[in-house]
N, C-alpha and C positions, 0 to 999 in steps of 0.2 A: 765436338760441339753437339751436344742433345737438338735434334726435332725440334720443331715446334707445335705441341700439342694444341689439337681442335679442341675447347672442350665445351661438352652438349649435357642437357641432360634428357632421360630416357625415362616416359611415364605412360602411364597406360589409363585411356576413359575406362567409366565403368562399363559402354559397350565393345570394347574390347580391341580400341581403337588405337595402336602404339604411334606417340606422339613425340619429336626427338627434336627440339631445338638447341641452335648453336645463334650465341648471341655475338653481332661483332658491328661495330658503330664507325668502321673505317671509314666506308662508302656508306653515301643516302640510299642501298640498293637490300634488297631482301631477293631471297631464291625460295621457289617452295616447289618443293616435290612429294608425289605420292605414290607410293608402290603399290599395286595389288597384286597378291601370292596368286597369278594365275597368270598361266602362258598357254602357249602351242602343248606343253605336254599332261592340261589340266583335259585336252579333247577328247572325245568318244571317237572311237569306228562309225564312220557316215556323219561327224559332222565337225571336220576337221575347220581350220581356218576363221573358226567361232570369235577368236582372242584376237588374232589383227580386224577382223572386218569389226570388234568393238573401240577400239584404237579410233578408225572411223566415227564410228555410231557415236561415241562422246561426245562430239561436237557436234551435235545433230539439234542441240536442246533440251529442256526440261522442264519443269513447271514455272518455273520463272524465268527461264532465258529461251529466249527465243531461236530459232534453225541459227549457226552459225553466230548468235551475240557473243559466245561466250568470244570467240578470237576479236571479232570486232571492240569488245568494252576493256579487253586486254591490251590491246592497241591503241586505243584511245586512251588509254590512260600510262603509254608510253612503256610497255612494257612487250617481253615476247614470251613465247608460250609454243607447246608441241604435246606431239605425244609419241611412246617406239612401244614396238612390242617384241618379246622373245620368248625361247623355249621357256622358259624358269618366271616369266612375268610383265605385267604391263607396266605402264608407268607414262604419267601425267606431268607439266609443270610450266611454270611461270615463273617468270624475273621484273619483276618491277622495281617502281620507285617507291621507297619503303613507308613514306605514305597511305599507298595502295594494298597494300597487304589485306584489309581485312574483304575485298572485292576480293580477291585471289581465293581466300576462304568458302569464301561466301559460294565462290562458284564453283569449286572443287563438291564442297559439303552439296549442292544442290542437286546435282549429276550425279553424286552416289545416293541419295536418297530419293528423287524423282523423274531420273531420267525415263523411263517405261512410260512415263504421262505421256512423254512427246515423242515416243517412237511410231512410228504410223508405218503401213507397207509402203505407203511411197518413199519413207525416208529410208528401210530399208531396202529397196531396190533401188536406188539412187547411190547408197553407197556401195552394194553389192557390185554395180557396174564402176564403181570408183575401184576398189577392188580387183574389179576383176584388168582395168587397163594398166593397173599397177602393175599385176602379172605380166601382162604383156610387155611391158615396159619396162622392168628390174629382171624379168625370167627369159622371156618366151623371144623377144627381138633384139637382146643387146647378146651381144659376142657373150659366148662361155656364159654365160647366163643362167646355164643351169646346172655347175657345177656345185653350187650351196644343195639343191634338193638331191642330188646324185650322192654326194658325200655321206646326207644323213640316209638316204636307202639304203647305201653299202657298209657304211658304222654298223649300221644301230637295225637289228633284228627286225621283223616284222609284228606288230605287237607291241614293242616299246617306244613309251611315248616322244621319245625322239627321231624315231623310222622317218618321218613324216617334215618337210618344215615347216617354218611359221607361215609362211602364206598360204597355203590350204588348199586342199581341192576345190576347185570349181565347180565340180557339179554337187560337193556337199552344201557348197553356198546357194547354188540356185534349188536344193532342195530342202535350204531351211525354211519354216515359217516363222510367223510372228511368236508365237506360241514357243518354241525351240530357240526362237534370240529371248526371249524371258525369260526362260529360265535356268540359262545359263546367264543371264546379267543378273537376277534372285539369288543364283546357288554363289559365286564368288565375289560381284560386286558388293561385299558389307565391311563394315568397319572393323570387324574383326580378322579380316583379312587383309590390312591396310595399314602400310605404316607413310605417316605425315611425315615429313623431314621441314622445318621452315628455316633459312641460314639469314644472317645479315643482321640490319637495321633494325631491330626492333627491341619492346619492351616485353619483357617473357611473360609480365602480369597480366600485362593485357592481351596478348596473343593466347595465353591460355585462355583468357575469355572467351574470345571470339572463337577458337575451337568447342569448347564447354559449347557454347551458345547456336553454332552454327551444325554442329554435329555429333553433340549428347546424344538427341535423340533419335537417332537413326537406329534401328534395331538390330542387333546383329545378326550371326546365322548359326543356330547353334546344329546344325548337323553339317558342317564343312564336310565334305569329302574327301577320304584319302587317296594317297598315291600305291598306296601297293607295295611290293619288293620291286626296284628297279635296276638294283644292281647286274654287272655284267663281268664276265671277266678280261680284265686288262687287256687282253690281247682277243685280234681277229679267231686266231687258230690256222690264218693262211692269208698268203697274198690273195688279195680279187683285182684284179683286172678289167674296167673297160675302154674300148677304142669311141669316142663319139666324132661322127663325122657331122658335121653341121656349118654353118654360114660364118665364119671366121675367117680372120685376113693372116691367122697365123697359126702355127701348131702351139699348144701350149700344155705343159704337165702338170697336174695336179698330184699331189702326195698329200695321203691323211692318216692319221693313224691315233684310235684309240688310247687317252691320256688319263691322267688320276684327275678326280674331280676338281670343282672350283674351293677354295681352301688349305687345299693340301699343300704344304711341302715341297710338294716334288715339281706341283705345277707350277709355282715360284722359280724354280730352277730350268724349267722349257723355259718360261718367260726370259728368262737373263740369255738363255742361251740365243733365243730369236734375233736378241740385238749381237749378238757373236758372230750367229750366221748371215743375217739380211739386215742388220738395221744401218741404214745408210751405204755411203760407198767407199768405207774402208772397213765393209764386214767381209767374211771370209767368201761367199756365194759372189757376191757383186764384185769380188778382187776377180773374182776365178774364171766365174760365168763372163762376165759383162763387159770388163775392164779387159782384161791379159788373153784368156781364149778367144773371147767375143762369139760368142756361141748363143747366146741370151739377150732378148731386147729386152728383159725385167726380170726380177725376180724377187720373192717376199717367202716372209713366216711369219706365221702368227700363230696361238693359241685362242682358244676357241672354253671358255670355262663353263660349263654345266656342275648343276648339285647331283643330277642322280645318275646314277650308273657310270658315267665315262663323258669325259670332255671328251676335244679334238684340237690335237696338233697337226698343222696344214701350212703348206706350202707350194710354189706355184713357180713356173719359169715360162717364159715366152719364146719359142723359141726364133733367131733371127735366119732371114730368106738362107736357102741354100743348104743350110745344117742340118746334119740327118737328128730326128728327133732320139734316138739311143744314143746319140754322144752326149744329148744333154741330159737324158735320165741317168747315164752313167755316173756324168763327174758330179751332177745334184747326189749322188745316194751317196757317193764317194764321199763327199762332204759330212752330209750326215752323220755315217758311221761312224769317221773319222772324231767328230767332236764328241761322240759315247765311247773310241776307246780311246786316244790320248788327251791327258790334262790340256784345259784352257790355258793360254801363258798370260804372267801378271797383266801385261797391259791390253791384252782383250780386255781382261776381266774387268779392271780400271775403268776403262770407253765406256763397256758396255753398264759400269754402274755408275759411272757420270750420265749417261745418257738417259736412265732412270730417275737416278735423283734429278735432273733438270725438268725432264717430264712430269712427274710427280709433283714436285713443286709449284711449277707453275701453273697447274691445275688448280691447286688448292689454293691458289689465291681465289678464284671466282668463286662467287657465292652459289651459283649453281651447281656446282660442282660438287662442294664439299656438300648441299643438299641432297644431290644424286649418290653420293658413297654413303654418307650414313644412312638413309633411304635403302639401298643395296646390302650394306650388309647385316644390317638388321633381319630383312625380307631373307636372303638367302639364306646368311648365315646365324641368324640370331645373335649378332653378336657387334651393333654397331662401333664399338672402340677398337677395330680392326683399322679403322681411315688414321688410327695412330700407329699403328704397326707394321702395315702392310710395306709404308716403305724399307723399315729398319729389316723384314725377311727379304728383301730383294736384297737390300745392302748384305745380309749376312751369307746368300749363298754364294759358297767357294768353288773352286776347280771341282774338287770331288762329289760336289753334290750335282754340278753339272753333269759330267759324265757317267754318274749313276741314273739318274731321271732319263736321260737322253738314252742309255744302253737299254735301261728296260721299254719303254716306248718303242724306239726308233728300229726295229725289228721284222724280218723278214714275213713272220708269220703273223707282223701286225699291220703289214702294209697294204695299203687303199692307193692304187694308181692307174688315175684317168688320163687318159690322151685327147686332146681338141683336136681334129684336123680338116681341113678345110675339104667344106665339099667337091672343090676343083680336082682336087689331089687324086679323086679317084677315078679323072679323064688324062689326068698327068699338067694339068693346066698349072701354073707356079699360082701361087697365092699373090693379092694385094698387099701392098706395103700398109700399116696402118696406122692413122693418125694420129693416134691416145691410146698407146694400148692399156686398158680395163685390169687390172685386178686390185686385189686386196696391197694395203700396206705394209712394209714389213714392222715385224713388231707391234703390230694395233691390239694385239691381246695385252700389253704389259700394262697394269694398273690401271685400266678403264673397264667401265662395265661394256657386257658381251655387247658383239656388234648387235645390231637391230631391224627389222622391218620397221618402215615408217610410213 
C-alpha cells in the first residue's frame, strides 16, 4: 500500500524568505514553524553560546510586543508555543486554533524585523543568568551531565564548529555586549535565512497574504556568511579514552563514534539499526545487558544527525551495583561489532521497521510536526519533499546495508569511550542506588529532528 503523501507547496518572497504551506482541514488547528539557518556552529572563537542565549532573547519582546506578550497572547488565545536551539539551527513555533494564525504571524514577522528595539542590557543580563542556571541545571548539577559537551571536544577537532556545544561558554556570555548580541541578531536573523513552514487549517490565499503583508518588508541580508570547508574524515584515526570521576550514583559508559552526515544513506541504516540494538526490551543490548546478564540498569542508542563534517552515533549503559564496569564495556562492544559483521535476521529487521513506521506515523498526524520536518528539511537539506520519503529509506534498508554502515563506523580507531564513576569509588565507598537513572532514549535519533537545547 503507498504512503500517504503530505503535499505543500514551496515559494519564495522576493525578500528571500522560503515559505512552505501544507493545507489540511481535518482539525480546526494550524502548526507554524520557523527555522533560522543558524546554530551553535554559525559561532566565532570568544563568543560561543550566541544561538541558545537568542533562543531566550526572542521572547524578551519587540516593537510591538511587549517583555514576555508574545507567550502570554499565544496562550490566551489557546494555543502553545516554544523555541530549541542546535548545532545546524534555531527554530521558533506555535499551534493554535486556526482562527489564530494570523497573531502567530504577526508575532513571528515582528521579532524578526524589530526585535533590537527591545533589547535593553537589562533584558540581556536577565537572560544571560537564565542561561547561565540552565547550565547549571541540564550540565553542571545533574548526574553525567556533561557527557553531550565531552563527546563534542573529543568528536570534533578544535576549530570546528562542532568542538564546542550549544550551550556555550559562560564566560563568552558574560563578555558579550549589546553591540556583539546585534550583530549577530543583524547578520542571521533575516528572512533570507528563514524558512516559514505553516501546517493545518487554513486558506493558502489568505495566509499568503498575511505573510506578503506581515514580512515583505523586512529586508534581507545580502552578505550571509559562510561556513567554510567543514568536512572531516570519517573516522577518529584512534580510540580516545576518558575516566570522569564526578557526583554519580552509578558508573555509566558512554560510546560515540564519528558518522556519515544527516541525509545520507548510510545514516538511515544506524538509524534502523538503534532500534535492533536498544529500541525497547526485546532489542539485542536490553535482551543481553539488562534482562539475561543483568549487568546494566539501562541502556540506549541513538544517532545524533549533523550537515557538516560528521554526525554522531552514541550510546550509553548504566552500569548496575557490584558489576565491574569492563564486563559491561565488553559485552556493549561485543554487541556492536557483532551487528557490523553478521546479517540482521528477518525479524529483527521486521520490529525494527514496524517500530519506525509506527513512529513516523504517528508523528505525522500532528500538525506540528509535519510543520517542523518540512521547516527541517528544507533549512538543512534544501529539499523539503524528503517528509515523503524519509520513511520509504527507513523501510528500504536491508541486512546488508546495516552491516555495511554499522562496520564502517563502529570501529576501533573510530571509538570515543567515556567512563562516569562515582566520586565515592575512589575511597572504595559503594555508590548510591539511584532513583531515575538520566540518559538518552534508545533510538531518539530515528525520524525526528536532532535533539535540542531549550
Amino acid at each position: 500500500m503507498p504512503l500517504p503523501a503530505i503535499r505543500f507547496t514551496d515559494e519564495r518572497l522576493p525578500n528571500g524568505l522560503r515559505l512552505i504551506l501544507a493545507e489540511d482541514h481535518v482539525a480546526p488547528v494550524v502548526g507554524v514553524n520557523i527555522w533560522y539557518n543558524v546554530g551553535s556552529r554559525n559561532e566565532v572563537e570568544g563568543k560561543t553560546g550566541f544561538a541558545h542565549l537568542f533562543e531566550h532573547v526572542m521572547f524578551q519582546g519587540s516593537r510591538h510586543v511587549a517583555k514576555a506578550e508574545h507567550i502570554a497572547l499565544v496562550q490566551a488565545a489557546g494555543g502553545t508555543m516554544n523555541g530549541t536551539t542546535w548545532l545546524d539551527r534555531t527554530n521558533y513555533f506555535e499551534t493554535l486554533p486556526s482562527h489564530q494564525l494570523e497573531l502567530a504571524l504577526w508575532l513571528e514577522a515582528d521579532r524578526m524585523a524589530t526585535l533590537l528595539d527591545a533589547l535593553s542590557q537589562e533584558n540581556l543580563d536577565n537572560q544571560r543568568d537564565v542561561v547561565k542556571n540552565e547550565k547549571r541545571w541540564s550540565y553542571d548539577n545533574r548526574p553525567y551531565g556533561s557527557w553531550d559537551e565531552k563527546v563534542h571536544q573529543l568528536l570534533f577537532p578544535a576549530g570546528h564548529p562542532y568542538h564546542h556545544s550549544t550551550i556555550g561558554s559562560m564566560e563568552d556570555l558574560d563578555a558579550a555586549s549589546l553591540d556583539d548580541v546585534g550583530s549577530f541578531f543583524r547578520t542571521w536573523y533575516a528572512p533570507n535565512n528563514a524558512v516559514l513552514a505553516v501546517v493545518g487549517d487554513f486558506e493558502p490565499a489568505q495566509a499568503r497574504a498575511w505573510v506578503a503583508h506581515y514580512f515583505g518588508a523586512i529586508p534581507p541580508n545580502p552578505a550571509m556568511p559562510g561556513l567554510g570547508d567543514l568536512t572531516l574524515p570519517l573516522t577518529l584515526g584512534g580510540e580516545v579514552r576518558e575516566v570522569v570521576r564526578d557526583r554519580v550514583p552509578l558508573p555509566r559508559l558512554y560510546f560515540a563514534f564519528r558518522a556519515p552526515v544527516f541525509g545520507d544513506p548510510r545514516l538511515d541504516a544506524l538509524e534502523v539499526a538503534t532500534q535492533i540494538l536498544a529500541g525497547g526490551k526485546g532489542s539485542r543490548l536490553h535482551r543481553r545487558l539488562v534482562r539475561d546478564e543483568r549487568i546494566a540498569q539501562d541502556v540506549a542508542i541513538f544517532a545524533l544527525g549533523f550537515v557538516g563534517g560528521a554526525s554522531i552515533f552514541t550510546g550509553s549503559a548504566t552500569v548496575r551495583p557490584g558489576v565491574e564496569v569492563e564486563r559491561v564495556e565488553a559485552a556493549f562492544e561485543e554487541e556492536l561489532e557483532r551487528i557490523g559483521r553478521e546479517p540482521v535476521s528477518d525479524d529483527e529487521l521486521a520490529r525494527a521497521r514496524a517500530l519506525i513506521e509506527t513512529y513516523e506515523l504517528e508523528a505525522l498526524q500532528r500538525v506540528e510536526e509535519r510543520a517542523d520536518r518540512l521547516a527541517m528539511y528544507a533549512t538543512l537539506l534544501g529539499d523539503p519533499e524528503m517528509i515523503n520519503r524519509q520513511l520509504d529509506r527507513y523501510l528500504a534498508v536491508g541486512a546488508d546495508e546495516i552491516r555495511t554502515a554499522v562496520a564502517e563506523v563502529v570501529r576501533p580507531d573510530n571509538r570515543l569511550v567515556l567512563v562516569y564513576l562515582p566520586e565515592a569509588e575512589a575511597s572504595g565507598a559503594p555508590p548510591s542506588e539511584p532513583e531515575a537513572p538520566e540518559g538518552p532514549v534508545a533510538g531518539a535519533g530515528t525520524g525526528v529532528s536532532p535533539e535540542e537545547d531549550r
